[in-house]
C-alpha positions as CSV (number, residue, x, y, z in Angstrom):
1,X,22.1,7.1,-56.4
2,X,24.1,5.3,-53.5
3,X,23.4,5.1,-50.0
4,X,25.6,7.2,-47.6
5,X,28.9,6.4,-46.4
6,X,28.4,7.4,-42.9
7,X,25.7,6.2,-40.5
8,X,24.0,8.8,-37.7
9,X,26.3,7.3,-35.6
10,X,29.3,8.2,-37.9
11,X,28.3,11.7,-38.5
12,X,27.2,12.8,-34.7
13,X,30.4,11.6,-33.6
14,X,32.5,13.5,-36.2
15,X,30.4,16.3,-35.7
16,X,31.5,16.1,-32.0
17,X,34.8,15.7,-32.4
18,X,35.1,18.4,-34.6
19,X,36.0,16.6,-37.8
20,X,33.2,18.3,-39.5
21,X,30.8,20.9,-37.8
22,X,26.6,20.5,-38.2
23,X,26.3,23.2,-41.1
24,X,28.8,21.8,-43.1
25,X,26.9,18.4,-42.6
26,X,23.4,19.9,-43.1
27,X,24.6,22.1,-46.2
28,X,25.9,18.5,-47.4
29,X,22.6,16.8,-46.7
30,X,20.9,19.7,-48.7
31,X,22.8,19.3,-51.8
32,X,22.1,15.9,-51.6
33,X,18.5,16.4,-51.7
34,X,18.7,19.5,-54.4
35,X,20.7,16.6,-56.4
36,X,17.9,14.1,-55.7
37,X,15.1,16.2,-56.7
38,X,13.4,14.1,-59.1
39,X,13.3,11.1,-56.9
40,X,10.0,13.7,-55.5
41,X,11.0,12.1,-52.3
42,X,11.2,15.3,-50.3
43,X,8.5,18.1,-50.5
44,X,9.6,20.5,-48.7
45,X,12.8,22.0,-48.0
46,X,13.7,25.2,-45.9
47,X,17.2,26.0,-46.5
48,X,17.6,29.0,-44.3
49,X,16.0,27.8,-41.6
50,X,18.2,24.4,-41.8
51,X,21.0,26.3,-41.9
52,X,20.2,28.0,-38.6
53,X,19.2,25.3,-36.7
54,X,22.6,23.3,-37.5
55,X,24.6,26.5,-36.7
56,X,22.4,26.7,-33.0
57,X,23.7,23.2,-33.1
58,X,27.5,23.9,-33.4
59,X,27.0,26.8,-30.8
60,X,25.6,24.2,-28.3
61,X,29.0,21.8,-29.0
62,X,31.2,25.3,-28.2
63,X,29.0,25.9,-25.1
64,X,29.8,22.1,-23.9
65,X,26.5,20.3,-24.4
66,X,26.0,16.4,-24.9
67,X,24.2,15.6,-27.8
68,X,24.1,12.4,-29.2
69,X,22.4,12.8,-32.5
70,X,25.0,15.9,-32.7
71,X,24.6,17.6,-36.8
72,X,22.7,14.1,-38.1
73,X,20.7,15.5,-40.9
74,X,16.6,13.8,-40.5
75,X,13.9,14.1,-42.8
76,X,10.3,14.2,-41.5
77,X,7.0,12.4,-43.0
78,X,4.4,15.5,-44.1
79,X,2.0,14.4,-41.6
80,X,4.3,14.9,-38.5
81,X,4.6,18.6,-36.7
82,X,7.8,20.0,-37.5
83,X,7.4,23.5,-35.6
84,X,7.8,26.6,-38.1
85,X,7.6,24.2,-41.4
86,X,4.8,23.8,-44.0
87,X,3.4,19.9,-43.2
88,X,0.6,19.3,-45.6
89,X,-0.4,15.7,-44.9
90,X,0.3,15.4,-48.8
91,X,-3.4,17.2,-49.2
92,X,-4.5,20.5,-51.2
93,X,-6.5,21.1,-47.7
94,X,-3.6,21.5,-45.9
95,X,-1.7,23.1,-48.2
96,X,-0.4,26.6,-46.9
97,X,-0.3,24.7,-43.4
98,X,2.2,25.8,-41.0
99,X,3.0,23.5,-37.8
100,X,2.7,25.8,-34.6
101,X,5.0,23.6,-32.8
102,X,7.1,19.9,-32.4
103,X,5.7,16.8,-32.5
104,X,7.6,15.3,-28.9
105,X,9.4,13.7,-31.0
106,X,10.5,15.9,-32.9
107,X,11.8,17.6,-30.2
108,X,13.5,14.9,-28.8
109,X,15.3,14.7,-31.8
110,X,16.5,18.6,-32.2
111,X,17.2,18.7,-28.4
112,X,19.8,15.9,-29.4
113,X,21.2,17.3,-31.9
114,X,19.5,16.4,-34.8
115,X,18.5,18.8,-37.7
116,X,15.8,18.9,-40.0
117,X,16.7,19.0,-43.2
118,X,13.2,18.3,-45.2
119,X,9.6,17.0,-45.4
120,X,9.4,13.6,-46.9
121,X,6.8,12.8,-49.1
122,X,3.2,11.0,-47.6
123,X,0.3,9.6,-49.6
124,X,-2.6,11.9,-48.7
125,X,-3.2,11.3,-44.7
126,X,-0.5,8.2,-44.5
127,X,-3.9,6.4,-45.8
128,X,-2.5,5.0,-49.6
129,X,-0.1,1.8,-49.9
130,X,1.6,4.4,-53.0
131,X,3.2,7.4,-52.4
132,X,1.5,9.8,-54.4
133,X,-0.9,13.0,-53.9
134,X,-2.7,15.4,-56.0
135,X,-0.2,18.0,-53.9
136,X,3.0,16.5,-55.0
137,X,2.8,14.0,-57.3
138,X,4.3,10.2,-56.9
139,X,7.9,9.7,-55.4
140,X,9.8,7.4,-57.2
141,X,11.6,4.5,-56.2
142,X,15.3,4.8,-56.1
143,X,16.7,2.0,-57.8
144,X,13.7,2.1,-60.7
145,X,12.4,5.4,-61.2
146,X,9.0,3.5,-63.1
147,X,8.7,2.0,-59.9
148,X,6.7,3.1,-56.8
149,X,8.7,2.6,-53.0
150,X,5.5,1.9,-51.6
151,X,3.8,3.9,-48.8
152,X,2.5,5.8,-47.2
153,X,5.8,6.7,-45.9
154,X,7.6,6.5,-49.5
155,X,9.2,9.8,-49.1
156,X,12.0,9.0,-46.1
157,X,12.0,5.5,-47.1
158,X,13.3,6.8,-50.7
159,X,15.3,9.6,-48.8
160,X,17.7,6.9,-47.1
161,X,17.7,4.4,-49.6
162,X,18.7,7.2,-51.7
163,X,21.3,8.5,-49.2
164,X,19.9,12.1,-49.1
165,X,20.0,12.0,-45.3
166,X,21.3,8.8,-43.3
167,X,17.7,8.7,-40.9
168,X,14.4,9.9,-41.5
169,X,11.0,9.4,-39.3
170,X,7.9,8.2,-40.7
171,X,4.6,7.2,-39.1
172,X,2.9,3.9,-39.5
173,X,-0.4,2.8,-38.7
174,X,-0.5,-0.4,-40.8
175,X,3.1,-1.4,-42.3
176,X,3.8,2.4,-43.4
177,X,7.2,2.6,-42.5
178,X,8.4,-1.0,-42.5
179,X,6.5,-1.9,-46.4
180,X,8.3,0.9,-48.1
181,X,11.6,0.6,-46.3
182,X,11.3,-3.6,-47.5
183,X,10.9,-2.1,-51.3
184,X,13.7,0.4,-51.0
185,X,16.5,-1.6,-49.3
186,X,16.7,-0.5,-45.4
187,X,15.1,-0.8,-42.4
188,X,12.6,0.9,-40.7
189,X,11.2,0.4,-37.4
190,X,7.1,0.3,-35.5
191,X,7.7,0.6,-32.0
192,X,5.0,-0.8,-29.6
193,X,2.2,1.8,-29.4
194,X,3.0,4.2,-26.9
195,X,6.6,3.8,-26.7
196,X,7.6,7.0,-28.9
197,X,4.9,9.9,-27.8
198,X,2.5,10.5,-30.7
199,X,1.8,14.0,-31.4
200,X,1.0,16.9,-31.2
201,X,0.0,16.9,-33.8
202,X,-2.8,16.5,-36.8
203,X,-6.2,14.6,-35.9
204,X,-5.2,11.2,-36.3
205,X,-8.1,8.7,-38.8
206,X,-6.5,5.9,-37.3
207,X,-7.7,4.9,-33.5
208,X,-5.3,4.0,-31.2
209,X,-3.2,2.6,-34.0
210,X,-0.4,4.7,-35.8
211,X,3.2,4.8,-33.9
212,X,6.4,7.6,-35.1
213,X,8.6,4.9,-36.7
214,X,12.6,5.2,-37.1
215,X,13.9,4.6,-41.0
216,X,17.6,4.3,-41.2
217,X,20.2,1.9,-43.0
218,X,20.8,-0.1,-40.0
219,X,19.5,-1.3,-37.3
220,X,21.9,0.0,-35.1
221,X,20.8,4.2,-36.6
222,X,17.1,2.8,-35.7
223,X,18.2,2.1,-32.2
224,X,20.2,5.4,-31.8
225,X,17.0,7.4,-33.3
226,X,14.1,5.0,-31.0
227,X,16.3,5.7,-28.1
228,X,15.9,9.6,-28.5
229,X,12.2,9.7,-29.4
230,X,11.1,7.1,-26.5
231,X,9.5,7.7,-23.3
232,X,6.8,8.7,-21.5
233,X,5.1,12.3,-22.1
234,X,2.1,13.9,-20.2
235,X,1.0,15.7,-23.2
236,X,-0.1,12.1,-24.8
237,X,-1.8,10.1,-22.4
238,X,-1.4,6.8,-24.4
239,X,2.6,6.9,-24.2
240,X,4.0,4.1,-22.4
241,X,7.6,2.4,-20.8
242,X,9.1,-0.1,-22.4
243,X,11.3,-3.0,-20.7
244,X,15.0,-3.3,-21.2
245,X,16.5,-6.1,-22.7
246,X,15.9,-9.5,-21.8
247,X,17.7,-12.4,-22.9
248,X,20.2,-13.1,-25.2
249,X,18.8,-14.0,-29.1
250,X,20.4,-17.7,-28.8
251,X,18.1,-18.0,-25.5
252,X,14.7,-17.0,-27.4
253,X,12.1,-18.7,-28.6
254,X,11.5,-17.7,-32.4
255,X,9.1,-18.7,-34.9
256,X,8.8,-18.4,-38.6
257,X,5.9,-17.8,-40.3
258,X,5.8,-17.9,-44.0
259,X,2.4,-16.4,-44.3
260,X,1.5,-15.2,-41.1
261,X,-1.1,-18.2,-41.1
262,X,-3.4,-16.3,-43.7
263,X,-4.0,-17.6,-46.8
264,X,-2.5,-15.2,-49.1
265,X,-0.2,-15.0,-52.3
266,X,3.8,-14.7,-51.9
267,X,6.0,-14.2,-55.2
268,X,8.2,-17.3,-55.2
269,X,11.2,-15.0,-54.9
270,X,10.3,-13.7,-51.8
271,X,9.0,-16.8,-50.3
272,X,11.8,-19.1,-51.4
273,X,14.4,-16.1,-50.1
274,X,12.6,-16.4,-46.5
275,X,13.2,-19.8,-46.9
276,X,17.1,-19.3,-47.6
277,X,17.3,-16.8,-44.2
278,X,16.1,-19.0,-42.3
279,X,18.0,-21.7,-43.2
280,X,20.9,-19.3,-42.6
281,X,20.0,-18.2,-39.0
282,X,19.5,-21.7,-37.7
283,X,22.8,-22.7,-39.2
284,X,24.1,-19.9,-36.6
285,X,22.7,-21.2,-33.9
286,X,19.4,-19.6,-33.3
287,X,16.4,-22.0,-32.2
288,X,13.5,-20.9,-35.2
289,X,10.4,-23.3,-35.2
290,X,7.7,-22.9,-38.5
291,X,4.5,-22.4,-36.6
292,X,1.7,-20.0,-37.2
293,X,-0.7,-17.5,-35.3
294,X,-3.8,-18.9,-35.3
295,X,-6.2,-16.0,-35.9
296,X,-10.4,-15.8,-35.3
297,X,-13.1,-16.2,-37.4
298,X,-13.2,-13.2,-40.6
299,X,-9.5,-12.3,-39.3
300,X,-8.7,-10.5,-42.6
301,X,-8.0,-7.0,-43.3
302,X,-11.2,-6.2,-44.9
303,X,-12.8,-6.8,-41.8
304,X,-10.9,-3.9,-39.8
305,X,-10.8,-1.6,-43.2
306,X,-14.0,0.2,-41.9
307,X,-11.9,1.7,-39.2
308,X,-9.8,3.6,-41.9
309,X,-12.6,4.7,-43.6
310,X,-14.6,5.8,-40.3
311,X,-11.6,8.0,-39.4
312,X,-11.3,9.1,-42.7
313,X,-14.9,10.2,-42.7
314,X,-15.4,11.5,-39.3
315,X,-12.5,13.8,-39.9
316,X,-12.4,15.2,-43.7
317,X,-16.4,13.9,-44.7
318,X,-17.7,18.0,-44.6
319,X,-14.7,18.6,-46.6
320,X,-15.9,15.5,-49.1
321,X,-19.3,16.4,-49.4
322,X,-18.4,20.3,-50.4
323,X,-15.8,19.4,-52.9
324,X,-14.9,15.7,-53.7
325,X,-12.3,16.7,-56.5
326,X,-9.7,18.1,-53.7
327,X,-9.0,14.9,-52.6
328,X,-6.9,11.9,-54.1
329,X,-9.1,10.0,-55.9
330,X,-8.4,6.6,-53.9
331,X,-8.8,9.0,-50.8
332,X,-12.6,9.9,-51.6
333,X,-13.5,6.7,-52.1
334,X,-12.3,5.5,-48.9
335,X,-13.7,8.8,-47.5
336,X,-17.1,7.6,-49.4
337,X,-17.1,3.8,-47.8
338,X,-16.6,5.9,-44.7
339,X,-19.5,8.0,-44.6
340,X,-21.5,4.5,-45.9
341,X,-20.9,2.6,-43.1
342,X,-23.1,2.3,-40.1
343,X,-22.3,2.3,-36.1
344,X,-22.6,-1.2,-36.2
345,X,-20.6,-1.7,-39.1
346,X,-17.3,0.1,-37.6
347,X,-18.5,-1.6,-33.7
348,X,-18.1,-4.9,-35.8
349,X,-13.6,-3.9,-37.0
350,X,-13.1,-3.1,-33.1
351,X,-14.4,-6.4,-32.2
352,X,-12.1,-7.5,-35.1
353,X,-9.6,-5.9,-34.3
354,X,-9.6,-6.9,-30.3
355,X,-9.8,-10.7,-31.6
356,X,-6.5,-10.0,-33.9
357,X,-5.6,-7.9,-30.9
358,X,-5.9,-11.3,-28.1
359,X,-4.3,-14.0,-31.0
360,X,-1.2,-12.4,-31.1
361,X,-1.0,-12.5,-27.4
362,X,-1.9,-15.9,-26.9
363,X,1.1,-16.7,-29.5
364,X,3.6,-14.6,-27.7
365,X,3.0,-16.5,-24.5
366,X,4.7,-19.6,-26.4
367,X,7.2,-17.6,-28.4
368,X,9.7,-14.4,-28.4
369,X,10.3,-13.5,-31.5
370,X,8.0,-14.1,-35.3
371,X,9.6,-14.1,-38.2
372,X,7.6,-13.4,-41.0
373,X,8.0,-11.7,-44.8
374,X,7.4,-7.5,-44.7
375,X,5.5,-7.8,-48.0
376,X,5.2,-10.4,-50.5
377,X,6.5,-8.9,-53.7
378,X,9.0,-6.7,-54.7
379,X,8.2,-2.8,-56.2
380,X,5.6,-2.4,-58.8
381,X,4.6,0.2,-61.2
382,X,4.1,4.0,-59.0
383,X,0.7,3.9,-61.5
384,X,-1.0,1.2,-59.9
385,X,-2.0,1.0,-56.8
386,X,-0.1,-2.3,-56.6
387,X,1.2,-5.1,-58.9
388,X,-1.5,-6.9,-60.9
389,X,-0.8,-10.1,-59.9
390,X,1.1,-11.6,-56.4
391,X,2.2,-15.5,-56.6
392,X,0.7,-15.9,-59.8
393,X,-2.8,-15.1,-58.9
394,X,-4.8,-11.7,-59.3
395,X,-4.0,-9.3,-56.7
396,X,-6.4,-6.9,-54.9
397,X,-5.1,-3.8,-54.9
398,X,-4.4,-4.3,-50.6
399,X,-2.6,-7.7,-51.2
400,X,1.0,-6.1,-51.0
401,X,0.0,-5.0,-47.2
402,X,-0.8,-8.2,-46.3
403,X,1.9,-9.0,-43.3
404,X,1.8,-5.9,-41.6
405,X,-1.6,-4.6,-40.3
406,X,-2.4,-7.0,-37.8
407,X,0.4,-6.0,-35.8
408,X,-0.8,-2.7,-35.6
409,X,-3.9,-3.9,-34.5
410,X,-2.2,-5.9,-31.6
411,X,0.2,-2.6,-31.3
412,X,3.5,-5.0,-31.4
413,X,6.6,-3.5,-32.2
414,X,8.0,-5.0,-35.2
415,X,11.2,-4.2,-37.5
416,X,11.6,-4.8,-41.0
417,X,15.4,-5.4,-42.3
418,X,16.7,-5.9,-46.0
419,X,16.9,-9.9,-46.7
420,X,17.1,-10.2,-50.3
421,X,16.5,-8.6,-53.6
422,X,14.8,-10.5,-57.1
423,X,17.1,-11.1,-60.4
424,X,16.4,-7.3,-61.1
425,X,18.4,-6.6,-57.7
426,X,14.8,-5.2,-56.2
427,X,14.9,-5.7,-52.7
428,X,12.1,-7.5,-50.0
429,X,12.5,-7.7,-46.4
430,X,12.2,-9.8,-43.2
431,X,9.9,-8.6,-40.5
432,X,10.5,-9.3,-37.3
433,X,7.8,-9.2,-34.2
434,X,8.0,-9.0,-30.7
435,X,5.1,-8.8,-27.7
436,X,4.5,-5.2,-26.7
437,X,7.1,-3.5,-24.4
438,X,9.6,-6.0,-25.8
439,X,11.0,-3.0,-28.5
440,X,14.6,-3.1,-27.0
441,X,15.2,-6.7,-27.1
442,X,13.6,-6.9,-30.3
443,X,15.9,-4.3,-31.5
444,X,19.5,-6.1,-30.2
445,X,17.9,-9.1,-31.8
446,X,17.1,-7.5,-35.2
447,X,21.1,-6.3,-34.5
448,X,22.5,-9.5,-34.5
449,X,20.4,-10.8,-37.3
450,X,21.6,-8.3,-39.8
451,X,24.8,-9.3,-38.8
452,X,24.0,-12.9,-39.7
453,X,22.3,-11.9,-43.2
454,X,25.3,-8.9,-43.7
């Protein structure tokens, strides 16, 4: 499967100029996804009601409305609101569920034109680094179907890379949308937390932490999509403004980080390809200096795990206790660890996570931009929970997700863009992090870097 030949960008403006009208476009983006269907990347499909919503589109267009997003065909992660859909959360107890209204940002989105054209497959509650539930089975990865794309947000990742639809939206509350979108071959985009409006939506096991996150071939789609979604909302009291740009890429301050300052594996493919990029964007005149964060004391993601788990438990532990078969089996235990651990136990990952929360500040007062790997190996098997081994040495079934939960934990925006593949042609990506707020300058930066790597 190739990815598509035109952008959002391409297809709202042919849609508004009347090259092509929105239900031609969506009926397109459906045969796409009928033609995909054993990539299990999208769950849920509504044809009818597509259909109808890209029609009210073309009406709109007739009437002389503005619509930026004008026909683009988006799939949406199964734990977002989608008003009038079935969004499961990739769970048997959410099964028959039918979303009484938008997420915001959904509605951003179809007020500009967009139309949904599918669910995209979740691991059960965003909370598994595979995309697989007892619901729907795994999504495969697009280039390898004995491969996983990662997850939790495996389903759009896998749609674009796929090109089934040129944007989907995922969430990501610890690397879910940039980790799968690094395996796959495109980029996908956490905003600073607060800058898209989160919800309404399903109860959220992740405190203060999970942001809607833009997937899309390029950065410039991501931009276009984060654009739409952004901006303060009364109905969630943690969104947020954002600045505009600030200063030209050649005038920041960047840093490259190999591994993030934590002492963990990196396949030599992905770390001597960082290498190589690096070496590439200082040849274009950018000024990139190797220098770590330096993190606290029992900085590690074990130590803010029992946050997961809490949330887990506080919201779906009844639900455990009655019947622990309904759930994935990875799911129950972290729904078990949950139940296990005591006040002072979870007390102890907020003070974790605050310390991870002030390093990443302190660094951003000497730098602009970190560069850093989005995961340190390529795809592995969709029947593990991740590759046996990383950099030669026995990996824990977490040590794919090493670069990106810290950032959620300072709620950073960061961007993941494709950067290289293996000998297999597998790809990996670059992350790239910015202090909070910073999400549009970080976004013209992550621009002119994928022009440098193009």
């Amino acid at each position: 499967m190739t990815k598509p030949t035109n952008s959002a960008r391409e297809i709202a403006a042919d849609v508004i100029a009347g090259r092509t009208t929105a239900v031609e476009t969506a009926t397109a983006a459906l045969g796409s996804i009928e033609a995909g269907k054993a990539l299990n990347a999208v769950v849920t499909v509504d044809p009818a009601r597509t259909l109808l919503d890209a029609a009210a589109v073309d009406a709109r267009l007739r009437a002389g409305e503005t619509m930026p997003l004008a026909g683009v065909p988006v799939i949406v992660k199964d734990n977002i609101w989608v008003g009038g859909w079935r969004v499961t959360q990739g769970s048997r107890l959410f099964a028959d569920f039918i979303a009484p209204r938008d997420a915001v940002a959904v509605e951003r989105l179809r007020n500009a034109g967009a139309v949904v054209v599918g669910i995209g497959a979740t691991s059960e509650f965003a909370s598994k680094g595979v995309t697989t539930s007892q619901l729907f089975g795994p999504t495969l990865h697009p280039l390898d179907p004995a491969l996983t794309p990662g997850g939790s947000s495996g389903g759009p990742a896998a749609a674009v890379a796929a090109g089934l639809v040129p944007l989907a939206i995922g969430t990501d509350a610890g690397g879910s949308s940039r980790r799968p979108p690094a395996h796959v071959g495109v980029a996908g985009f956490k905003p600073s937390y607060g800058a898209i409006p989160y919800g309404p939506g399903f109860a959220e096991p992740f405190f203060g932490l999970s942001v809607i996150a833009p997937i899309a071939t390029d950065v410039a789609d991501i931009a276009l999509a984060f654009e739409t979604m952004a901006g303060i909302d009364p109905r969630d009291p943690d969104s947020a403004g954002i600045a505009q740009e600030t200063e030209d890429i050649v005038d920041l301050r960047i840093a490259f980080s190999p591994r993030l300052g934590l002492d963990v594996a990196v396949d030599d493919v992905v770390a001597n390809g960082l290498v190589s990029v690096i070496a590439r964007l200082s040849a274009a005149g950018l000024r990139i200096t190797q220098r770590d964060p330096v993190w606290p004391a029992g900085a590690t993601e074990e130590a803010i795990m029992p946050l997961q788990h809490a949330g887990l438990a506080a919201l779906y532990g009844d639900a455990f206790r009655k019947d622990p078969t309904a759930f994935d089996p990875d799911i129950a235990r972290q729904i078990e660890r949950g139940l296990s651990w005591s006040g002072t136990d979870v007390a102890g990952a907020l003070v974790a996570s605050s310390a991870i929360a002030d390093a990443f500040a302190a660094f951003f007062t000497e730098v602009d931009l970190l560069l850093t790997p989005t995961v340190p190996c390529v795809a592995w098997p969709f029947t593990q929970a991740g590759p046996a081994t990383i950099g030669g040495r026995a990996a824990s079934p977490r040590a794919h997700a090493v670069f990106t939960p810290f950032v959620n934990h300072a709620r950073l925006p960061a961007i993941s863009i494709p950067c290289g593949t293996d000998a297999n042609g597998l790809p990996f990506g670059l992350q790239i992090i910015a202090r909070r707020g910073q999400d549009r300058t970080l976004l013209r930066a992550a621009r002119q870097i994928e022009a440098q790597l193009a």
